[in-house]
matplotlib code that plots the C-alpha trace (Angstrom):
import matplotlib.pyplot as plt

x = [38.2, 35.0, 31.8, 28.6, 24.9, 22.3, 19.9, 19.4, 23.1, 24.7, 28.6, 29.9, 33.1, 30.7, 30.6, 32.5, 35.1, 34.0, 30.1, 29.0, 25.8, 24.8, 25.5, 23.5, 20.7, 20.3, 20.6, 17.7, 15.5, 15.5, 14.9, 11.5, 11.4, 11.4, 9.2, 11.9, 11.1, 7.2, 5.1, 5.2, 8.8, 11.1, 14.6, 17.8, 18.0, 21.1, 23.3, 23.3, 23.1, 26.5, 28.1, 27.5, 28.5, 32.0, 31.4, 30.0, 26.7, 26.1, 26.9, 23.2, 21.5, 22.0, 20.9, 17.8, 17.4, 17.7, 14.5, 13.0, 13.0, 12.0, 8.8, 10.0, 10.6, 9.3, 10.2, 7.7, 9.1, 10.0, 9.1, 12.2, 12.7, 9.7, 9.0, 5.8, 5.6, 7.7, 6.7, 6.2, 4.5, 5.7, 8.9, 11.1, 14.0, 16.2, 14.8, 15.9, 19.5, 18.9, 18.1, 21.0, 25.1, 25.1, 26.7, 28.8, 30.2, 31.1, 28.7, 30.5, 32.2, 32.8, 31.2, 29.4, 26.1, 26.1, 25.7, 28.9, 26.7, 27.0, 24.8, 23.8, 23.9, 23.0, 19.0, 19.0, 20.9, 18.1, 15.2, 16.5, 17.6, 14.3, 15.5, 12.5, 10.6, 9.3, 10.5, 8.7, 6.4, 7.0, 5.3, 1.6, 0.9, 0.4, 1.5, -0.3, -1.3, -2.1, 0.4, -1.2, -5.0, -5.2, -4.3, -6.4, -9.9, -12.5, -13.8, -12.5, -12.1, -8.9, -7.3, -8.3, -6.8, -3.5, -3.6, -4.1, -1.0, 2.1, 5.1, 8.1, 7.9, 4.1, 4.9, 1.0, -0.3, -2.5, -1.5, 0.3, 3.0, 1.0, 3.6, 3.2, 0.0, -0.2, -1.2, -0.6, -2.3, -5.1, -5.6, -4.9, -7.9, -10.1, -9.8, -10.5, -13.8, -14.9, -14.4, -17.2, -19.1, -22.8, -24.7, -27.3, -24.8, -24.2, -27.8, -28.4, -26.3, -26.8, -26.7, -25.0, -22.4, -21.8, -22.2, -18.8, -16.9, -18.5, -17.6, -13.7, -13.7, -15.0, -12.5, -9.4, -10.8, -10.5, -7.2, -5.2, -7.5, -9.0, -12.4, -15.4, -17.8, -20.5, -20.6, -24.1, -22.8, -20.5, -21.9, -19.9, -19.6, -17.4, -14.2, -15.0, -16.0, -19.3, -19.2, -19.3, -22.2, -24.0, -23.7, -24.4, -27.6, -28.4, -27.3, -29.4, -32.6, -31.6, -31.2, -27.6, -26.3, -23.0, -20.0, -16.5, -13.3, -9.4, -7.8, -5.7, -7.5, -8.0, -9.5, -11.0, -12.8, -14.2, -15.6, -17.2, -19.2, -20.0, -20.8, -23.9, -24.7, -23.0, -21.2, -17.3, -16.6, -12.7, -11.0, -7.8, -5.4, -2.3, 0.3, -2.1, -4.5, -8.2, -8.8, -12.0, -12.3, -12.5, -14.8, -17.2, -17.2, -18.2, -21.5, -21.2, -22.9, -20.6, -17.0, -14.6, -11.2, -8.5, -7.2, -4.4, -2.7, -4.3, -4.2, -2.1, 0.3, 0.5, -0.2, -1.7, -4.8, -3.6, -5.1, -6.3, -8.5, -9.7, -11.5, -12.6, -14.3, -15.7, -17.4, -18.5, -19.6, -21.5, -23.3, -24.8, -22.0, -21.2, -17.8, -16.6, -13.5, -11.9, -9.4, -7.6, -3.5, -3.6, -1.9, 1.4, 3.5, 7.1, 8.7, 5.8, 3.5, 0.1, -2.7, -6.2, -9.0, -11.3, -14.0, -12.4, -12.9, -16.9, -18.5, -21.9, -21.6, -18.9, -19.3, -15.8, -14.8, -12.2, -11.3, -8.5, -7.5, -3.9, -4.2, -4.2, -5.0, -7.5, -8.4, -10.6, -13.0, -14.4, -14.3, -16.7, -18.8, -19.6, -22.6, -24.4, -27.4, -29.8, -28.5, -27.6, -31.0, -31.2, -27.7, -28.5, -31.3, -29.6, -26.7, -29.5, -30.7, -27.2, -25.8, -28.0, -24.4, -21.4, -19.6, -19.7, -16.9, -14.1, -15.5, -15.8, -11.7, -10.9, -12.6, -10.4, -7.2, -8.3, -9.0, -5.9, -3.8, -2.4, -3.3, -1.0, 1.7, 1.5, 1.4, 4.4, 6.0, 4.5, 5.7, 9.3, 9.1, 7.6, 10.0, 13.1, 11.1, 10.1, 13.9, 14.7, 12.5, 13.5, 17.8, 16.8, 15.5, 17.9, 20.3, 18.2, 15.6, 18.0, 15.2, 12.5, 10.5, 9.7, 5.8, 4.4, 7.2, 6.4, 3.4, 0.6, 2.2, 3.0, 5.1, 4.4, 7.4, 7.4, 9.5, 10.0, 9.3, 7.5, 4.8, 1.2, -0.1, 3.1, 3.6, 0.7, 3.8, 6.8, 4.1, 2.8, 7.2, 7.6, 4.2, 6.5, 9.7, 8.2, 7.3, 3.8, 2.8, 0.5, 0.4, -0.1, -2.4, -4.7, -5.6, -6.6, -9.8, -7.7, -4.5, -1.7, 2.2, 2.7, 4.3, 3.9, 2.8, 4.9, 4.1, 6.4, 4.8, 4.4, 7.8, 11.1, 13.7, 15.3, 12.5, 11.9, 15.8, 15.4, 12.1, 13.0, 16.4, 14.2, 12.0, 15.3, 16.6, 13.0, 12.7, 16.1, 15.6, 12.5, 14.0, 16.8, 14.2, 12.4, 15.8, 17.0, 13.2, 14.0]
y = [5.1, 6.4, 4.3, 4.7, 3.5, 5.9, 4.5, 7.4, 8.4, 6.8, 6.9, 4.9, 6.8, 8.9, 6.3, 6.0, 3.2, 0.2, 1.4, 0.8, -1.1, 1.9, 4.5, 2.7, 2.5, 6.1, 6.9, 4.5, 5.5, 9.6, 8.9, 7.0, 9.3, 12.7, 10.6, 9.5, 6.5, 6.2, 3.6, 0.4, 0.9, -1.7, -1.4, -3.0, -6.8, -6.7, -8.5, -5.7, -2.8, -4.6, -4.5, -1.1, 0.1, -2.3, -3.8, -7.0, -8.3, -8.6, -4.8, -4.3, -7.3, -5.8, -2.4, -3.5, -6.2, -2.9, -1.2, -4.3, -4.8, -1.5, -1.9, 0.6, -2.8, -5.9, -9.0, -9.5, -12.8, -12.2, -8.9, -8.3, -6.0, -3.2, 0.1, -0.4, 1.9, 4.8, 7.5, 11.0, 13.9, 17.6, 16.5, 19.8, 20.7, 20.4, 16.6, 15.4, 16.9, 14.9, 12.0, 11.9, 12.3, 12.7, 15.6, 15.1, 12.5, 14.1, 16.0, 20.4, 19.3, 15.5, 14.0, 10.4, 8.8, 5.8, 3.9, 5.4, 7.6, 11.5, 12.9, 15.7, 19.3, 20.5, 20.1, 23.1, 24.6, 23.9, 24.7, 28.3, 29.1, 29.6, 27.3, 24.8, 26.0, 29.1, 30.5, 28.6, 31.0, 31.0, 28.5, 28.6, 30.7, 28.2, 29.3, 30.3, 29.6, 26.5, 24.5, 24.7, 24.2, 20.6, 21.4, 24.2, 22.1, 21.1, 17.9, 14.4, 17.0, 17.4, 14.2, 14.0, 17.2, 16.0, 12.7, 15.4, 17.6, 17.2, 16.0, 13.7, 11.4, 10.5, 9.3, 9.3, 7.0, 4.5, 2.5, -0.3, -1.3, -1.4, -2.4, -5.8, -6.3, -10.1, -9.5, -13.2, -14.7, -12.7, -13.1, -17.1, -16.6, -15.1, -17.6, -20.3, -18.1, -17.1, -20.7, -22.2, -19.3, -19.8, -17.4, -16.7, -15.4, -12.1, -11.0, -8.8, -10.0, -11.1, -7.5, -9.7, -10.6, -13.8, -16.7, -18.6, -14.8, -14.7, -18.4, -17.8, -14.3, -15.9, -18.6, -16.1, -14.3, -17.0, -17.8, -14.7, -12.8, -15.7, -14.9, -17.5, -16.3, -18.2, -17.1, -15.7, -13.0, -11.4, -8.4, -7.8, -3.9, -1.3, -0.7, 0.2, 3.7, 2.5, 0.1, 3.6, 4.8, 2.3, 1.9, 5.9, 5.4, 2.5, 3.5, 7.1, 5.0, 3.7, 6.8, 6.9, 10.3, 10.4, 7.8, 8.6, 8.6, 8.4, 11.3, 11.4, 9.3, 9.2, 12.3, 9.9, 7.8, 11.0, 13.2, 10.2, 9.9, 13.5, 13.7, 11.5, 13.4, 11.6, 13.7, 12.5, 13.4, 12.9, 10.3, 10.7, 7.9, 7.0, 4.1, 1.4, 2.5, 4.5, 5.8, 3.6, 6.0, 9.2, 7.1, 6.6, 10.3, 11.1, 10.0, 8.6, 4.9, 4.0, 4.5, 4.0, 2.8, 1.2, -1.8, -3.5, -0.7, 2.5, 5.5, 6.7, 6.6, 2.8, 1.8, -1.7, -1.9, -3.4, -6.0, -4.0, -1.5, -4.2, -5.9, -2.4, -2.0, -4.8, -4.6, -1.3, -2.7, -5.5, -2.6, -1.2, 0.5, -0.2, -0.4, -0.5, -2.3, -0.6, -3.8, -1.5, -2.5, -5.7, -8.1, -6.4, -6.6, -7.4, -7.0, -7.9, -11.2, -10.7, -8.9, -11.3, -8.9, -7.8, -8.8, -12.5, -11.6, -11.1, -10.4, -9.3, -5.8, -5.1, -4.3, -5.4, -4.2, -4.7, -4.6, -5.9, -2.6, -2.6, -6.1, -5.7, -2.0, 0.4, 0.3, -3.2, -1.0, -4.3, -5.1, -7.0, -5.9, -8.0, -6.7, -7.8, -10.2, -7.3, -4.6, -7.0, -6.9, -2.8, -3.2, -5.2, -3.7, 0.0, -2.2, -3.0, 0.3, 2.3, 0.2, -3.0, -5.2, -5.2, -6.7, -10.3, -11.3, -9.3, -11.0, -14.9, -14.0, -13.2, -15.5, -18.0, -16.1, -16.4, -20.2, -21.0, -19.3, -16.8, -14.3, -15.3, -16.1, -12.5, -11.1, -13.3, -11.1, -7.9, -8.1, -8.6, -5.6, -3.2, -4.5, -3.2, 0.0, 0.4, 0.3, 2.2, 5.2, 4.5, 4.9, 8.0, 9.8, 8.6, 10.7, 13.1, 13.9, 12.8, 15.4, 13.2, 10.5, 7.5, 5.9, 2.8, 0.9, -2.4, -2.6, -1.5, 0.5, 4.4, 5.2, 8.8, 11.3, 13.8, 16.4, 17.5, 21.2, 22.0, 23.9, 22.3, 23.3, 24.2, 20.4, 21.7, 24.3, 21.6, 19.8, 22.6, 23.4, 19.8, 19.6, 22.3, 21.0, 17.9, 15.5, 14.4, 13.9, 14.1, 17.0, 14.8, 17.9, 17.1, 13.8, 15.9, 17.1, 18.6, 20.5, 18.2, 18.2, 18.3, 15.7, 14.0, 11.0, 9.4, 5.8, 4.1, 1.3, 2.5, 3.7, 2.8, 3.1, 5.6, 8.3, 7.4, 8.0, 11.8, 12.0, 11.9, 14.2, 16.7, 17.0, 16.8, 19.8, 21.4, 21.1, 22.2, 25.3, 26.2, 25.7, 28.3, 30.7, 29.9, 30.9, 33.6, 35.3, 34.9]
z = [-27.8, -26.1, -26.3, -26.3, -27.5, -29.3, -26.6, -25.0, -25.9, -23.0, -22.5, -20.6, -20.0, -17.4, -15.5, -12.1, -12.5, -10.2, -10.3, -14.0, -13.4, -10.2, -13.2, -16.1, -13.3, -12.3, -16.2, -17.0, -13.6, -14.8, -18.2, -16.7, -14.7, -17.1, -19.4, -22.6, -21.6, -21.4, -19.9, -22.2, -23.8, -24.9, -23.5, -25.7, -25.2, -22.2, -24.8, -27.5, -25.1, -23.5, -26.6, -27.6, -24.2, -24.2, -20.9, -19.4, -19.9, -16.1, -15.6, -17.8, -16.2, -12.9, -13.7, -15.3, -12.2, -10.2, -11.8, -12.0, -7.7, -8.0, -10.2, -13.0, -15.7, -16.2, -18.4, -21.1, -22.7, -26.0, -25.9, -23.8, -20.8, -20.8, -19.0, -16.5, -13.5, -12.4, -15.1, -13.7, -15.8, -15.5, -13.2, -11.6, -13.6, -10.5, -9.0, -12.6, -11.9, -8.6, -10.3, -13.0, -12.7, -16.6, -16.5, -13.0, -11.2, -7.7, -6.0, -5.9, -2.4, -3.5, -1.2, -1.5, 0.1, 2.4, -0.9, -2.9, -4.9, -5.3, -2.5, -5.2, -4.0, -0.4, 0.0, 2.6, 0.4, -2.7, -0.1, 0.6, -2.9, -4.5, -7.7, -7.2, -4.0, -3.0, 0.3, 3.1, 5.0, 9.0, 10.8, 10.8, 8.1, 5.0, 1.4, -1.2, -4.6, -7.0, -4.6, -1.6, -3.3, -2.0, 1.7, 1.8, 1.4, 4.0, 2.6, 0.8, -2.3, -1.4, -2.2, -5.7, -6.2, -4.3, -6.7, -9.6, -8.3, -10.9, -8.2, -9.4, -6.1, -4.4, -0.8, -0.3, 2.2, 1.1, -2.0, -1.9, -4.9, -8.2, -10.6, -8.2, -9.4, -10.7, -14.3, -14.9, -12.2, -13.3, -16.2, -15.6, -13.4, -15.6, -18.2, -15.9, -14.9, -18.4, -19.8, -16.9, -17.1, -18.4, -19.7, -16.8, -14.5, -16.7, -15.8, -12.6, -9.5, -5.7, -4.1, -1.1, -3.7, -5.4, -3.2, -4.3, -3.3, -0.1, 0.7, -0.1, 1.9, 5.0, 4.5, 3.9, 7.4, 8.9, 7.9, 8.0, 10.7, 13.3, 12.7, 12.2, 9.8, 7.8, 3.8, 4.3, 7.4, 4.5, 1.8, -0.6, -0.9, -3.5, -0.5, 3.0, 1.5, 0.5, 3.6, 5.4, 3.6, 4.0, 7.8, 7.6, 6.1, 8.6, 11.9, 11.0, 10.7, 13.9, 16.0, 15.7, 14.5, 15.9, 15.1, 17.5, 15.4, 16.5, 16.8, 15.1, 12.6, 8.5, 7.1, 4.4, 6.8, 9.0, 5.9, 4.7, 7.7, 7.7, 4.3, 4.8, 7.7, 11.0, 13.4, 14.4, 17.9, 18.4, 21.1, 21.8, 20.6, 22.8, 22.7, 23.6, 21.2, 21.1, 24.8, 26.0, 29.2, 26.6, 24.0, 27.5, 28.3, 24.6, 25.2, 21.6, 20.2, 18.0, 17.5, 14.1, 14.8, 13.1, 16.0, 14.5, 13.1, 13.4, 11.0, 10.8, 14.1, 13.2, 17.1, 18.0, 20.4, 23.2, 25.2, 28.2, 25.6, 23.7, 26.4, 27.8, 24.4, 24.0, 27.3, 26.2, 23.1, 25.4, 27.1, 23.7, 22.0, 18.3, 17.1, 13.2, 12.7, 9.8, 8.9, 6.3, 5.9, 8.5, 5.7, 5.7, 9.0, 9.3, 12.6, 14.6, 15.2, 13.7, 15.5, 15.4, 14.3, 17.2, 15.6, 15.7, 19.7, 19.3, 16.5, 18.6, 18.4, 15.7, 12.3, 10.3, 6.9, 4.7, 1.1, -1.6, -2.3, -0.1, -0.9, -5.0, -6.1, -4.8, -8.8, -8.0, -5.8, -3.8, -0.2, 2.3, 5.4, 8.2, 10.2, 13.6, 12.8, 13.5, 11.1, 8.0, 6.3, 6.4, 4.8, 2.3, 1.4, 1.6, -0.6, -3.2, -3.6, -4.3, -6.8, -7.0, -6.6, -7.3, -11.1, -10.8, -13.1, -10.5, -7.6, -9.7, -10.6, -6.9, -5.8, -7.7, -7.0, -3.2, -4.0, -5.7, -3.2, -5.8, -3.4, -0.5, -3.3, -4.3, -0.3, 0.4, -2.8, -2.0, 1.8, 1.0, -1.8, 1.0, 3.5, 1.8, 0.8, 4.8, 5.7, 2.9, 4.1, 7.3, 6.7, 4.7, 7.7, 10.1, 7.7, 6.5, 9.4, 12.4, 14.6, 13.0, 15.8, 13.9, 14.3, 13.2, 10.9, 12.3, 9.8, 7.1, 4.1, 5.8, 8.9, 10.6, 11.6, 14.4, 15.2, 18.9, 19.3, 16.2, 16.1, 15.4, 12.2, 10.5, 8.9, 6.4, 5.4, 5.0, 2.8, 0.5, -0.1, -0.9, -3.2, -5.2, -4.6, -6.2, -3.7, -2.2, 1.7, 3.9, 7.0, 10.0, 11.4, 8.4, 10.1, 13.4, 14.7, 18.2, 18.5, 18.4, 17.6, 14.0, 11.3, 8.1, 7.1, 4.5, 2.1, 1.0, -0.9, -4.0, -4.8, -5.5, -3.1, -4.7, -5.0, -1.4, -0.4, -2.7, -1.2, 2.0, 1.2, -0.1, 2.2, 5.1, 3.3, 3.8, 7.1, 7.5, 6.2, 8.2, 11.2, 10.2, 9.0, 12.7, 14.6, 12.4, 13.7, 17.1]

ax = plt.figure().add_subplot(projection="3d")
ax.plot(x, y, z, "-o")
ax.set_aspect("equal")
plt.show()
């Protein structure tokens, strides 16, 4: 006798004998996914659910263990199992026949994936057929229409309207798990800070930031980067966005007009600058890091860069370069350390911050938001002794500080060591999403040269032979097949071999194994469509 459940009228006799929990799993991810089961739902207590289904409790533990590792559900206590993260709006009709063997439980030539799933239909085969995707254009001439809006911008514009893009899977770089966010420890934390509060510190804040933040930042940069700071070096700024602006504003009192970028380097980062008026000549970036030799040609003052793992080809500075810059700091030159992603590493020893070197000449900033959620908007800024009172003072004019009570609960969570708890957590979630991402192009994009999985929360692909510029094709097809990226030629200022650049924090392994399918299946195509115009 069949059975079944009238939560969301599940049979079980669909399921593939010997892979009842993988089944119940994909059923329970799509339904997230295509929005029947919103954001704060309560699934069936595993007990009842088993019973209604006829099979063993541990076949529903393990699929709701499943979504749990993958941040979709959380356990709420006696509110039972609920629905968190993983909620797409407006998903394709075909990625949710991706997602779900409802209706099928071999793929049309019955073949299965490395994990004894259906592979779902060919993705080549879903690229050229027009069902999802338009017909990519040849290389080098970009789509057009509403889907290729947000790569068609010249200013930070066009990541809000990428973030605002309906797509089923975000492989955005730059966000790092937010379902991990410690709700708990947070809240624990702001308890503890509310309850010893008094009533003068809700009036107008340090524009420096509060002293007891600034104490337990320089104590966590010590810890986890090697510098030495004293409390009163750090200013406490909304991210390394407005730690931009600010040294903007200062170094243009001070002559300086043009700051030096990586190239490739992050778009964000380089039309912030400009935006407030600095110029970004480019310097080539190699496998040892930012050239020095280049940066010395460019006649330029300062320089950005990103040492420990640069943005976004993931490379290290080596030890060679970082002396050479600092000597070339020594001689005048200004260098900001933009410490973005340096928490998260996994196959490599850490990389001290080169401002833990010498501080003389570098301004270092850094922020919670890989750390927590970009959400927080707070960060610090370490400045030379002769430029900190024109940033505090340009500081107290934009915004006159920052929210006290977010830095007084940080500050405890840094304190506490609820912050290095949750790292520990967050590293080993990232971890299995890196490899994840990184299996899924081995069989997907076997063309594809792998950059920068060692660390941060992105890797950059290559592919030998392609022409520079047409990446900004493969990711307007994907935007409509349903799936977000980033062109690597976006991140350019010079001609350069093209490639994506592809996060993986922020989703679950299995949107980052369709992600990457689709986007194999993409790529696939185009290179047909390039030989068949030969």
């Amino acid at each position: 006798m069949p059975s079944g459940s009238d939560f969301l009228q599940l049979r079980i006799e669909q399921a593939p004998a010997g892979g009842r929990a993988d089944w119940l799993a994909r059923q329970l991810r799509a339904a997230i996914a295509q929005g029947r089961l919103p954001l704060g739902s309560t699934l069936p207590a595993s007990r009842h659910l088993a019973t209604e289904l006829r099979v063993s409790r541990g076949v529903v533990t393990e699929a709701y263990q499943r979504l749990t590792d993958d941040g979709h559900l959380a356990g709420r206590g006696r509110r039972g199992t609920v629905v968190i993260g993983g909620a797409r709006p407006n998903r394709p009709a075909e990625l949710d026949r991706l997602g779900s063997t409802s209706n099928r439980s071999t793929t049309p030539t019955g073949d299965l994936d490395r994990s004894g799933r259906p592979s779902g239909p060919p993705l080549a085969e879903l690229a050229e057929s027009g069902r999802s995707t338009p017909a990519p254009a040849a290389p080098g001439v970009p789509l057009v229409g509403h889907r290729a809006a947000p790569f068609t911008r010249s200013d930070n514009s066009m990541f809000d309207a990428l973030r605002a893009a309906a797509a089923s899977i975000d492989l955005s770089p730059g966000a790092p798990d937010l379902s991990a966010f410690p709700r708990a420890g947070w809240l624990r934390a702001e308890r503890a800070v509310l309850a010893d509060l008094s009533a003068d510190a809700f009036g107008y804040p340090d524009p420096r930031g509060a002293p007891v933040f600034r104490r337990s930042i320089a104590a966590w940069l010590a810890r986890n980067r090697g510098m030495s700071i004293q409390p009163d070096e750090v200013i406490v700024v909304a991210r390394v966005a407005q730690a931009l602006a600010l040294l903007a504003r200062v170094l243009r009192a001070d002559g300086i007009d043009a700051v030096a970028v990586e190239d490739p380097g992050s778009r964000g980062a380089r039309e912030q600058l400009r935006s407030w008026g600095i110029d970004t000549p480019p310097v080539p970036v190699d496998a040892g890091g930012i050239r020095v030799d280049a940066l010395m040609a460019s006649s330029a003052r300062a320089v950005l860069l990103t040492p420990a793992h640069q943005f976004p080809t993931g490379v290290v500075l080596d030890g060679a370069r970082r002396r050479e810059l600092l000597d070339w700091a020594a001689a005048g030159g200004i260098v900001i350390e933009d410490d973005y992603d340096a928490e998260h590493r996994y196959d490599r020893p850490p990389t001290p911050a080169l401002h833990a070197m010498s501080g003389g000449q570098i301004c270092y900033a850094g922020s919670v938001s890989k750390l927590l959620a970009p959400a927080l908007r707070v960060g610090w800024l370490v400045v030379p002794a002769g430029y900190r009172e024109a940033v505090v003072a340009a500081k107290r004019d934009a915004d006159l500080g920052n929210p006290l009570l977010t830095q007084l609960v940080l500050a405890r969570m840094f304190d506490t060591g609820d912050l290095e708890r949750h790292l520990r957590l967050v590293r080993r979630r990232h971890r299995r999403r890196r490899d994840a991402m990184v299996a899924a192009i081995g069989e997907h994009l076997p063309s594809a040269r792998v950059h920068g999985a060692a660390a941060g929360l992105h890797l950059t692909i290559t592919f030998a032979g392609r022409d520079e510029g047409s990446d900004v094709d493969i990711a307007v097809a994907a935007l409509a097949a349903g799936v977000k990226v980033h062109p690597l030629s976006w991140h350019r200022q010079r001609p350069g071999p093209g490639g994506l650049v592809l996060g993986y924090a922020a989703s679950s392994t299995s949107e980052i194994t369709d992600g990457i399918r689709i986007l194999g299946g993409l790529v696939v195509g185009k290179s047909r469509q390039r030989t068949d115009g030969r």
